[in-house]
C-alpha positions in Angstrom: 16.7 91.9 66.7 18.5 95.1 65.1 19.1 98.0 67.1 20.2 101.0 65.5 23.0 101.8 68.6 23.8 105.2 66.2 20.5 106.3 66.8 20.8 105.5 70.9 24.1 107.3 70.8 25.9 104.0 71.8 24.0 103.6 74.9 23.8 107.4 76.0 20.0 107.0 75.0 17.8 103.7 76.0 14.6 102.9 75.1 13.1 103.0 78.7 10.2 101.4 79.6 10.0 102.4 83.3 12.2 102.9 86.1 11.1 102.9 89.5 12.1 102.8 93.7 11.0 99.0 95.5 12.3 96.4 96.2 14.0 93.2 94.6 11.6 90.4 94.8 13.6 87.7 93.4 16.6 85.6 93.9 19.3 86.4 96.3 19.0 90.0 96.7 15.0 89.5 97.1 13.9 92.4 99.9 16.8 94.8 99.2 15.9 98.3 98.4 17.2 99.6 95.0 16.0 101.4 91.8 14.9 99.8 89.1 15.2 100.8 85.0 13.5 98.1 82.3 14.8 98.8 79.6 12.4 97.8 76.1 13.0 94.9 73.4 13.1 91.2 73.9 13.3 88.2 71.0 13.7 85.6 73.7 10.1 85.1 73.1 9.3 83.1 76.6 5.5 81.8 76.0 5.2 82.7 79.9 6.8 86.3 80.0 5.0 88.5 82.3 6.7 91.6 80.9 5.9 90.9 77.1 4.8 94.8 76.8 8.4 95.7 76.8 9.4 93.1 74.0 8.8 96.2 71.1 11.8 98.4 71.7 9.9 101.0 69.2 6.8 101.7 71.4 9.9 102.9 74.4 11.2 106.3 72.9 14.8 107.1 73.9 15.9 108.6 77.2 19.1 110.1 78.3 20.9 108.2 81.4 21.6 111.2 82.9 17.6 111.7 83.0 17.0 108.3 85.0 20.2 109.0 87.5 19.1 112.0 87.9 15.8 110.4 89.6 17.6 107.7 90.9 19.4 109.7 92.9 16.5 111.1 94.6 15.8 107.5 96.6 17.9 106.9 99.7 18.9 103.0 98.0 22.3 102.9 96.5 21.5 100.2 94.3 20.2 99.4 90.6 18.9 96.7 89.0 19.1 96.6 84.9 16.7 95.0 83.4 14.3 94.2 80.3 13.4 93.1 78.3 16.4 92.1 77.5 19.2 94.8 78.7 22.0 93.2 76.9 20.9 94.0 73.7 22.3 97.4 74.3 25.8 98.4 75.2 25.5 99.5 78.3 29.1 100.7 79.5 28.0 104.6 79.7 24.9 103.6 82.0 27.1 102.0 84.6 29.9 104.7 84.1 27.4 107.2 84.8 26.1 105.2 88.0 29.3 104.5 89.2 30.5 108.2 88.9 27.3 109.0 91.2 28.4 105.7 93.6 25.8 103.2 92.6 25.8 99.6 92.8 24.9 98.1 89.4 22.8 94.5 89.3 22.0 93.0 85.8 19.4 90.8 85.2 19.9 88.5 81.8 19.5 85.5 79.6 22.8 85.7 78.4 21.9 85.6 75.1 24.0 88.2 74.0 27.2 89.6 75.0 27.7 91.7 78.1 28.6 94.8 78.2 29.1 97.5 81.2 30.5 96.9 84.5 28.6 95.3 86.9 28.8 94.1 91.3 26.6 91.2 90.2 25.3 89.5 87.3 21.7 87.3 87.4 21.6 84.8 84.5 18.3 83.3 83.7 19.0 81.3 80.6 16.2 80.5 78.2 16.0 77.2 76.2 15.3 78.6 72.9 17.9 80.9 73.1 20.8 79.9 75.3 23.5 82.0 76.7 26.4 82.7 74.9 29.6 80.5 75.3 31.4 82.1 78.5 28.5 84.2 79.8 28.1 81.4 82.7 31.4 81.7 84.4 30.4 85.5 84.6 27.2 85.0 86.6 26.9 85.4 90.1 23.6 84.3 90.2 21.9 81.3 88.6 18.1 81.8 87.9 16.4 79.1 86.0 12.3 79.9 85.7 10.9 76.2 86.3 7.5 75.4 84.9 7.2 71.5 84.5 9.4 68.8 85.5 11.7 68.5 82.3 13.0 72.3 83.3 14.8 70.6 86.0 17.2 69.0 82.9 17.8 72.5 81.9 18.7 73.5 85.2 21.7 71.0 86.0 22.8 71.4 82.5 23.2 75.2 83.5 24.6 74.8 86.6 27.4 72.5 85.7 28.5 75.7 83.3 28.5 78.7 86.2 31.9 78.8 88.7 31.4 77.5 91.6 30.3 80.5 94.3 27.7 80.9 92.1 24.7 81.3 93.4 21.7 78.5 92.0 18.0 78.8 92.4 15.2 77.5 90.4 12.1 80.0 90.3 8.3 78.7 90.0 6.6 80.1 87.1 3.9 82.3 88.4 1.0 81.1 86.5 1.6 77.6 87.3 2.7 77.9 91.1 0.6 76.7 92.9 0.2 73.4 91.2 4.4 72.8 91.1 6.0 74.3 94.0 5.2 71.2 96.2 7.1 68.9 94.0 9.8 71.9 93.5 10.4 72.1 97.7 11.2 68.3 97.6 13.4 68.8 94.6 15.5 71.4 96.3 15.3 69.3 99.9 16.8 66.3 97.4 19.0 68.6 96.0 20.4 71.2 98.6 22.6 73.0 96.1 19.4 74.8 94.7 17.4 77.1 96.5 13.6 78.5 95.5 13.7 81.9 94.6 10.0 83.4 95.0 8.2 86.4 93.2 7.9 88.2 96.5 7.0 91.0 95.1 4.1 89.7 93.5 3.1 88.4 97.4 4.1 91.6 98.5 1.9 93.3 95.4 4.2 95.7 94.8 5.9 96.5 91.9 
């Protein structure tokens, strides 16, 4: 995907697709407060995706970081969660200047697929099949996320997990379309398998956004 970073000012523009104040609802942080900005464009192309409206970084005009801190800062939570889309398409060391100048926490959410860029307290991986993560990107990840959605995801998994250091966090997340019909066999997976844990979409349980 080509992204004209002259136009975005090298990441002092983004094309935003929404920010927002709730909660995480997945993985390790799942129930923590913090601000959220989804950033636009994606050519991961997960058949699955329940954010594929952000995948077109053309229908997001630009924004200026200052203009999300600015309403970040108006929420009590002192932490935010980049995500997409897919945020590392961008380079995004001015966003996480600028949020670490106003004493934010900065979470990234990614497949890894391309290279990092910004400064960050912790990094979520979820790596995608048809577009793995970049060699190194595991050993940066705090967090492990692989999206499960049939049995042979499982080989995915390991092979992912066998890549990330070893404090790492791992957890293998149930599709949402298909959960009800896998997370049986997932539990005994993960009771086999005690290194994993299930991460939930608790905010779709919750309904919030």
């Amino acid at each position: 995907m080509h992204i004209d970073n002259e136009l975005l000012e090298n990441g002092r523009l983004l094309p935003l697709v929404e920010d927002f104040y709730t909660l995480q609802g997945e993985g390790y942080h799942t129930g923590k407060a913090a601000y959220f900005i989804r950033i636009g464009g994606c050519d991961i192309g997960c058949y699955w995706c329940d954010a594929k409206f952000t995948w077109n970084p053309k229908l997001f005009p630009p924004v200026r970081v200052e203009k999300v801190i600015e309403r970040a800062l108006k929420h009590k939570a002192k932490a935010v969660v980049v995500t997409g889309g897919e945020p590392s398409l961008y380079p995004l060391d001015y966003l996480c200047e600028k949020l670490k100048e106003n004493g934010f926490e900065t979470y990234l959410e990614t497949s890894g697929a391309y290279p990092l860029s910004g400064q960050w307290d912790w990094i979520c991986l979820s790596p995608k099949q048809q577009h793995p993560p970049l060699a190194g990107i595991h050993a940066q990840a705090d967090e492990l996320k692989v999206i499960i959605a049939s049995h042979k995801d499982l080989e995915w998994a390991e092979a992912n997990a066998k890549l990330v250091k070893s404090k790492c966090r791992l957890f293998l997340q149930p599709e949402w379309s298909v959960y009800n019909s896998i997370i049986g066999w997932m539990v005994e997976y993960v009771k086999e398998n005690p290194k994993w844990q299930i991460s939930l979409q608790a905010h779709k349980f919750m309904r919030i956004p």
